[in-house]
N, C-alpha and C positions, 0 to 999 in steps of 0.2 A: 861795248862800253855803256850804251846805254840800258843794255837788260840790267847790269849791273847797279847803275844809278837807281831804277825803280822797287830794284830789291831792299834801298839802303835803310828808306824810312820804317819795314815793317820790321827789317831786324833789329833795328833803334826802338821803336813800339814795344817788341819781345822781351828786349834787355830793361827796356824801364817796366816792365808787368812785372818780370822778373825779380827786381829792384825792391820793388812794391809790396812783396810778398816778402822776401826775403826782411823789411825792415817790419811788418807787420806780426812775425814770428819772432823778431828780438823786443819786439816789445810788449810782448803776450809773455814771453820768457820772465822778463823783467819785472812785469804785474805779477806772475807765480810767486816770485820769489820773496816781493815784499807782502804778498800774501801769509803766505810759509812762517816769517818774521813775523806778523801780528799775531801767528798763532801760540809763538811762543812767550813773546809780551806778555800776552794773559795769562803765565802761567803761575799759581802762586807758589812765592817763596817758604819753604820748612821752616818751622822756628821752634827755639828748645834749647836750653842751656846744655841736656846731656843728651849720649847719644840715642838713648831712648825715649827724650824725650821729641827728639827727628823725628827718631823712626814713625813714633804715634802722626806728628803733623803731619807725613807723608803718607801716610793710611790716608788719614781723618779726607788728605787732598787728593785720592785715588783717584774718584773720577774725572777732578779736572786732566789728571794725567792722561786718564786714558783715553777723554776725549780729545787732549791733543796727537796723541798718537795713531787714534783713527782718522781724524781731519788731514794729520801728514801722509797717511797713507792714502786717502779719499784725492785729494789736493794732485799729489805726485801722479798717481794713477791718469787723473783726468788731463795733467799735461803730457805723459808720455803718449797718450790716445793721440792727441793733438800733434803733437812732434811726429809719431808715426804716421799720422794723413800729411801733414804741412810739409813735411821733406818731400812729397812729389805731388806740390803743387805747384805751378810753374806763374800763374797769372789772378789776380783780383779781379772780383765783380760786384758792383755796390750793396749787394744782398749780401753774397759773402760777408763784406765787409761790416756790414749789421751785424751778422748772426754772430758771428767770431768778437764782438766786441757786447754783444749782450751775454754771449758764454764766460767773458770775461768778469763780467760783472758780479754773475750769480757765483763765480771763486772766490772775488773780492770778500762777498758776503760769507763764504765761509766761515771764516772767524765769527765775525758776530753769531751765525747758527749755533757755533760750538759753545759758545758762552749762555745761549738760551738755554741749551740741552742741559748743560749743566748749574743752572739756575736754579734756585726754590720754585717752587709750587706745583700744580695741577701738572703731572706726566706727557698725560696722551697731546695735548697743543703743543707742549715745547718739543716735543719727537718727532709731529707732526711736521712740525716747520722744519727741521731738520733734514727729513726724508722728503718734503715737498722743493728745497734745494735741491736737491742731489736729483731729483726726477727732473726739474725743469733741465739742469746742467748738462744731464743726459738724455733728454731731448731733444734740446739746442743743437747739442753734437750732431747727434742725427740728423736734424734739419742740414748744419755744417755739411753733410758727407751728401747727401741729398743735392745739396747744391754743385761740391765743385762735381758730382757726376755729369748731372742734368747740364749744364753748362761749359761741361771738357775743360776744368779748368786745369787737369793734371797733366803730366809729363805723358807720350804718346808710350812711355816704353813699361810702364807701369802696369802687374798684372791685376785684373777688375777683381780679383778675391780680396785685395791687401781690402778697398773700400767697403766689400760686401760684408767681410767678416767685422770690420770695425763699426757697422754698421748695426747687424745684428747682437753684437756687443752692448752697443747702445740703448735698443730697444729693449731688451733682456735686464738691464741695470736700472733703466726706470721703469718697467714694470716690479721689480724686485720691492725696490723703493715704494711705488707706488701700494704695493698689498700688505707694506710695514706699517700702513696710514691707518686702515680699522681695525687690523689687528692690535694697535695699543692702543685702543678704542675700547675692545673687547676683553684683552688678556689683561695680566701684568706685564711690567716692564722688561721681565727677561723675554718673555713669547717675543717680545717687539724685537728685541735684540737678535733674538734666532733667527726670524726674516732675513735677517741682513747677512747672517752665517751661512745661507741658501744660496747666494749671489755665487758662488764658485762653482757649486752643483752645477746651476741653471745655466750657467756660464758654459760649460765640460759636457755639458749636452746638448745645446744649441751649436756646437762646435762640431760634434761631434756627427748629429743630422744634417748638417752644414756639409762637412765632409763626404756625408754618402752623398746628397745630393749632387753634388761635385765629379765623384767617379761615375 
């Protein structure tokens, strides 16, 4: 009876770490989501008595479009990354708990990035800042995985590739980011754009030496 009793308090410990995490991930969810929703607030409305005259307003607002549709896909991305580590995390640690809430922030800021990028004036600053988002966001991460390793915050049954590949994931996406920075420094605005079209390559190949390393 009494080994029993001495068990009682860490498995209460366990289930409120558990707790912890679990309410720390609905509400990372929840900040995505009204994130997501600012992005499309800003999106401007067509206007035009005929339907060509739509159509032209919908031109003239192209890139706002399509900067919203790469920020949903940028956005999306970086929560599913998230949802893939946090499902076999089982306990919080006060670092954690920073890092995960400073990753948050830089998604916040999303929206705003999106609206700079597609602002008047000088190119290379407003790209800059856009791609210096997306780098810290995917550094952060890193740090993130960095951490629940170094500290066993994950479930015991969990295989060490799911963290190593999301890891190098990470680092691969802001250095991607990061070399989009002088290049629209130096190029035009599409070179800058290419960078970013690279990200799957680099992505498909570090996957891939990943992989031999592996066998």
């Amino acid at each position: 009876m009494a080994t029993h009793t001495s068990h009682k308090p860490d498995d209460e410990l366990g289930e409120a770490r558990a707790v912890a995490a679990e309410r720390l991930t609905m509400f990372i969810d929840a900040a995505i989501a009204i994130a997501l929703t600012l992005l499309a607030l800003d999106l401007p409305v067509p206007a035009g008595d005929t339907a060509d005259a739509m159509l032209s307003s919908v031109l003239a607002h192209g890139k706002e479009y399509l900067a919203f549709a790469l920020s949903f896909v940028v956005i999306a991305a970086h929560w599913r990354a998230h949802h893939e580590i946090f499902q076999y995390v089982h306990s919080l640690s006060g670092r954690l708990t920073s890092l995960t809430l400073a990753w948050l922030f830089i998604q916040v800021l999303m929206p705003f990035a999106t609206r700079v990028i597609t602002a008047d004036g000088d190119f290379p600053p407003r790209f800059s800042l856009y791609a210096i988002v997306q780098v810290l966001a995917s550094a952060t991460f890193a740090l993130i995985i960095r951490e629940i390793r170094r500290e066993h915050l994950y479930r015991t049954d969990v295989p060490p590739r799911v963290f190593a590949e999301s890891l190098v994931r990470s680092i691969c996406l802001a250095a991607v980011f990061g070399m989009s920075i002088p290049v629209a420094f130096l190029t035009t605005s599409t070179g800058a754009y290419l960078c970013w079209l690279a990200a799957p390559l680099v992505l498909a190949v570090a996957r891939r030496i990943q992989g031999r390393a592996a066998r």
